[in-house]
N, C-alpha and C positions, 0 to 999 in steps of 0.2 A: 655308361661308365659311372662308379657311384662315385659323388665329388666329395665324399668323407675317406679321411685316411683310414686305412684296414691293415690290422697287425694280427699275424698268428704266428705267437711265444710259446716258447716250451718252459720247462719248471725253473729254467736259470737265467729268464728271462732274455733267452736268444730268440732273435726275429728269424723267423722261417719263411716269411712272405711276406713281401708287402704290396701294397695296390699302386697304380700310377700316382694317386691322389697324396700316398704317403711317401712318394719318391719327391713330387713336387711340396709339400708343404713347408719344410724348411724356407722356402722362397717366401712367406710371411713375417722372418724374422733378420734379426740385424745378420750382418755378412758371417758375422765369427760363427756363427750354425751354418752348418750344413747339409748336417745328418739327423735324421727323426730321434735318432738315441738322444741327442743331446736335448731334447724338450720334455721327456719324458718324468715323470715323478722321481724322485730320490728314495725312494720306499717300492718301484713299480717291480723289481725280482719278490719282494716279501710280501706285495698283495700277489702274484701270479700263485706262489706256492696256496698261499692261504683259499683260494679259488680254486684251486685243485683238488685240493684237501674235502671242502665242504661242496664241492660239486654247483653253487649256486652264483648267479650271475651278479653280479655288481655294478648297478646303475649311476649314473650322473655325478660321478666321483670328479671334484672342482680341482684345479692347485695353478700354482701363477709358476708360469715360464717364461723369461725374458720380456719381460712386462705385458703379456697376454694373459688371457686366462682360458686354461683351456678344460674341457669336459670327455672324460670315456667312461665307456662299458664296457662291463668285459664279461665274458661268456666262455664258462668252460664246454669243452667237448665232451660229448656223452664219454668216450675213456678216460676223462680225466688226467691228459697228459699234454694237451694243447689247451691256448684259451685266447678265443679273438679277442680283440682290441677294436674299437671304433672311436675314434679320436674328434671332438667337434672344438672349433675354436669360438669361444663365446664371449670375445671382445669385445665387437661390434653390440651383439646384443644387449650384453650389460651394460652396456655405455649408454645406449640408447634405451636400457631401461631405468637409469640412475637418471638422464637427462629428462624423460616423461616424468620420474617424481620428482625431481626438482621442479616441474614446469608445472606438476601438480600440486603441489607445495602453494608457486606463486597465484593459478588461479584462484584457491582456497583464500589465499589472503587477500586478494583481489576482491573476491566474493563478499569477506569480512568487510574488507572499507566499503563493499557497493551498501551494504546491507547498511553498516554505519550511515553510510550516506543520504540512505534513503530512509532511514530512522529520524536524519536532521532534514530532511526534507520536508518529511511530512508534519514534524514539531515547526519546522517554519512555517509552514502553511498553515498549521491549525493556531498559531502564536499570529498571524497575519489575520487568520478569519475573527480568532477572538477579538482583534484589537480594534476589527471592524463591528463586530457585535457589540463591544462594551462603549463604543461612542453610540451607536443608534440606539441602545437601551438607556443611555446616561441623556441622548436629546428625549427619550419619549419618556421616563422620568421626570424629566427638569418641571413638566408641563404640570402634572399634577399635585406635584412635592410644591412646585411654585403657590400652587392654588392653596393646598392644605396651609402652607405659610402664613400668606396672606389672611385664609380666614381665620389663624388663631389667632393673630392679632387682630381683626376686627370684631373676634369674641370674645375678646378681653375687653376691648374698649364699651361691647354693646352689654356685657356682662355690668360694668363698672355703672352705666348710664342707668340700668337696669336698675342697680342697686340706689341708685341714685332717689328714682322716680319712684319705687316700692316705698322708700321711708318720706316721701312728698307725702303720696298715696296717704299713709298711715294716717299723716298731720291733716292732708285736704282730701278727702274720697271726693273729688270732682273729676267730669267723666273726661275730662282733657288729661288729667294725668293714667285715666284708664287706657286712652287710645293712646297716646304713648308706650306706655307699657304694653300693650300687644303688637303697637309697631317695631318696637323691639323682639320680643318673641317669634315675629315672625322671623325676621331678620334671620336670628338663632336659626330656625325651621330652613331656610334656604340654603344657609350656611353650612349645615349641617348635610343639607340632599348634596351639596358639591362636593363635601369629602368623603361621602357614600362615594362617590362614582370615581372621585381621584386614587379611593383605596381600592377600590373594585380594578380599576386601570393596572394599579403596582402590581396588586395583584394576581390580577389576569397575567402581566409582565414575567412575573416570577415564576406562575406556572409554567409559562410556556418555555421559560431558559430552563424549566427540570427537566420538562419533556423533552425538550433538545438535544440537552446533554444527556439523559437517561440514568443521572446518578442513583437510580435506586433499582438499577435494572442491570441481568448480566447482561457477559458480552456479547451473547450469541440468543436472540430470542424469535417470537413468531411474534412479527412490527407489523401495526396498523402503518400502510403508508401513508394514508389521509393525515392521520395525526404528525405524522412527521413533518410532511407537507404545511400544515396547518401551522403549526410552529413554528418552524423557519420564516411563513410568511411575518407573522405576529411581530417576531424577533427584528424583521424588517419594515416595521410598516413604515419606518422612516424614509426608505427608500423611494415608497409608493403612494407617499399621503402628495407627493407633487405632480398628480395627475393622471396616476395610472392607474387604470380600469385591469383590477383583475378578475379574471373567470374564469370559474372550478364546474369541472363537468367530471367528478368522482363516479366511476364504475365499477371499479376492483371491488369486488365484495370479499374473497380470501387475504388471509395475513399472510406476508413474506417471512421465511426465516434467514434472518440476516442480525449483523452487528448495529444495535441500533444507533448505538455514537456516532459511526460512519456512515450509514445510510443516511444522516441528518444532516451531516458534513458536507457530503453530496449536494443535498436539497439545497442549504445556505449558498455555497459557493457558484450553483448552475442560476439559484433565482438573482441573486446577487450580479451576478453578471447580465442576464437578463434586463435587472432593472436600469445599471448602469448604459446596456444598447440605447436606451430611450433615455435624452439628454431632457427631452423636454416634456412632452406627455405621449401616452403611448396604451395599449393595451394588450397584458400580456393573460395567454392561455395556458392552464393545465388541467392536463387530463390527464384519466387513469384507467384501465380494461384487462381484462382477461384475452389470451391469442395462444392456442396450441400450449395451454399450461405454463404460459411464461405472463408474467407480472409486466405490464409496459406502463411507463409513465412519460409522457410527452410535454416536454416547454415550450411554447411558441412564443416568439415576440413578435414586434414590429416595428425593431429598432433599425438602427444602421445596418448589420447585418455584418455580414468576415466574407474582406479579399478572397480571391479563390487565391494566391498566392501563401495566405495564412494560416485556409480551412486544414492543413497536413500538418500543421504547424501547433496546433492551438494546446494540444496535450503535452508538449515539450515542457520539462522543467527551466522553469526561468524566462519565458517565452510571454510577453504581453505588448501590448499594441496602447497602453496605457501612459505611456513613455516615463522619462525616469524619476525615481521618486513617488510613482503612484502605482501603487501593488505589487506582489512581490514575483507573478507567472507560475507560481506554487498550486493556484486553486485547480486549473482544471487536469493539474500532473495527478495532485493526489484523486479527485474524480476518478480518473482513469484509473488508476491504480485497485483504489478501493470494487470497483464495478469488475474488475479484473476477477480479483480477487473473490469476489462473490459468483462468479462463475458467469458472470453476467457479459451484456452486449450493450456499446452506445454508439447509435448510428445521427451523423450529423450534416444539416444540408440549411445552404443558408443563400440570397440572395442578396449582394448588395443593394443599400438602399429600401428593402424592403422587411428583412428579418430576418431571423434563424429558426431553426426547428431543432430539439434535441432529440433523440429519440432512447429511453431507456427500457433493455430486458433486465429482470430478474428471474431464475428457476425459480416457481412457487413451492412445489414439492419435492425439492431437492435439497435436504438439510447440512448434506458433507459437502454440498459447494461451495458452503462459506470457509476459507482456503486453501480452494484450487483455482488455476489462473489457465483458466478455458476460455477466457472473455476474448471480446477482441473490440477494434474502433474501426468504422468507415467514415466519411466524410464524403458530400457531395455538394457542388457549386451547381447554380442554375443565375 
């Protein structure tokens, strides 16, 4: 039995038939209807004529009946003297398609604050990583800048002395005032190899927060990971001048194409935490290789090492075991994020008490995988 009402009208809009479906449909509407007539269009004799007339059928014709909305076709008969009616009530579904875009509406804005969200996330995190970079570049600073200090002022003084002993010299050429004046000279000479090295240090310093940061570089290029690596370490040797033995076993001989800013971000935030596992001295590994065309980079420590309670844990935003007031659980969200995002994989397995192991893929030759989000994270306790 068809569960749509069925109408067949002649030209003055009298019903000649109708189906069970149009005997019962009234039963959808308030008591005061009865009869199908009464839901009908107010114009539905002046479209039947016009249907007649022009021979062709007329689809998905809308109009609101006692607060439904309903939808026909109408189909003339090859004589053009009759013309069915199929009547669909399209309440429910417009309601429930108005309720989908409303609901589409709200995850769209939803979407907007997640993305906002995650925009202030990641500025927190790299506003947290900077503020740890600008204290260990301002301690490994202090040292040299100290030194250069110190010896302009003892060049002043061994200048003045100098000058001193030059106009003796003039009045007495005795060889006592000769050896004075070269033990000063030397002085000079010594003074001088230490701000050679203290400038070499800034330096070096500077270089490597270019190279970190990549300000002269876009955002999407083919990165030595060495040099990134290298950098980050540099940027931290604060970290590691208190006992920690690091060892570089570089293999990767291809460049990654990735975001260098963030692949660097990475490096800071993964060694960084590394360093901090090993409270006291420790030795941490990195390595680098080629496997099935993907770029791997490996951290090892041999610090404390992550609860199996936390290893699920560790990529959450906000999430640190450092307790309060010390880091903000940002670094290893945006890691993940970022590795995400480069199409990449980080798989991680840690024992307490003994260390962690990170494990990083990058696609080597895959240049549109830097944003798409194919990555994923594993974690494993032992």
């Amino acid at each position: 039995m068809n569960p749509l009402p069925v109408l067949l009208c002649d030209a003055n809009g009298h019903i000649l038939y109708r189906n069970p479906a149009a005997e019962d449909f009234p039963d959808c509407f308030p008591p005061e209807v009865y009869r199908i007539e009464q839901v009908l269009p107010t114009q539905f004799t002046e479209i039947l004529r016009r249907l007649m007339e022009s021979g062709e059928p007329l689809k998905d014709q809308l109009w609101e009946s006692h607060g439904r909305t309903l939808c026909a076709t109408y189909q003339p008969l090859e004589n053009k003297e009759k013309v069915f009616v199929v009547i669909v009530d399209e309440t429910e579904r417009i309601e429930l398609t108005r309720q989908a875009q409303a609901y589409a509406a709200k995850l769209e804005e939803a979407y907007r604050d997640l993305q906002d969200a995650q925009t202030q996330l990641i500025q927190s995190g790299k506003m947290a990583a900077l503020g740890s970079l600008v204290s260990g570049i301002a301690h490994e600073l202090n040292s040299p800048l100290g030194a250069l200090t110190a010896n302009t002022d003892t060049r002043v003084r061994c200048l003045e002395r100098l000058d001193d002993e030059l106009r003796k010299a003039d009045q007495d050429r005795s060889a006592q005032n000769t050896t004075r004046v070269l033990s000063l000279t030397q002085t000079l000479r010594d003074l001088q190899a230490v701000d050679r090295a203290g400038l070499e240090r800034i330096s070096g310093l500077v270089a490597s927060l270019r190279a970190f940061a990549r300000l002269d570089r876009a955002s999407e290029d083919e990165v030595d990971i060495h040099e990134g690596l290298d950098s980050a370490l540099t940027l931290l040797t604060h970290e590691f001048n208190r006992g920690i033995e690091v060892r570089r076993d570089y293999r990767l001989e291809e460049r990654v194409r990735s975001s260098p800013g963030e692949i660097n971000q990475v490096f800071m935030n993964l060694l960084l935490n590394a360093a901090q596992a090993m409270p006291e001295v420790g030795t941490l590994d990195i390595r680098t290789y080629r496997q099935d065309g993907i770029a791997v980079i490996e951290i090892e420590d041999d610090g404390e090492g992550i609860p199996e309670k936390n290893l699920e844990r560790i990529f959450d935003p906000g999430f640190t075991t450092r307790g309060v007031g010390v880091g903000t659980g940002l670094g290893l969200a945006i890691v993940y994020r970022v590795i995400q995002e480069h199409g990449g994989n980080i798989e991680v397995s840690s024992t307490p008490g003994k260390g962690s192991l990170l494990r990083l893929s990058l696609p080597i030759q895959t240049p549109s995988a830097v944003g798409t989000s194919n990555g994923g994270i594993s974690a494993t306790s032992s």
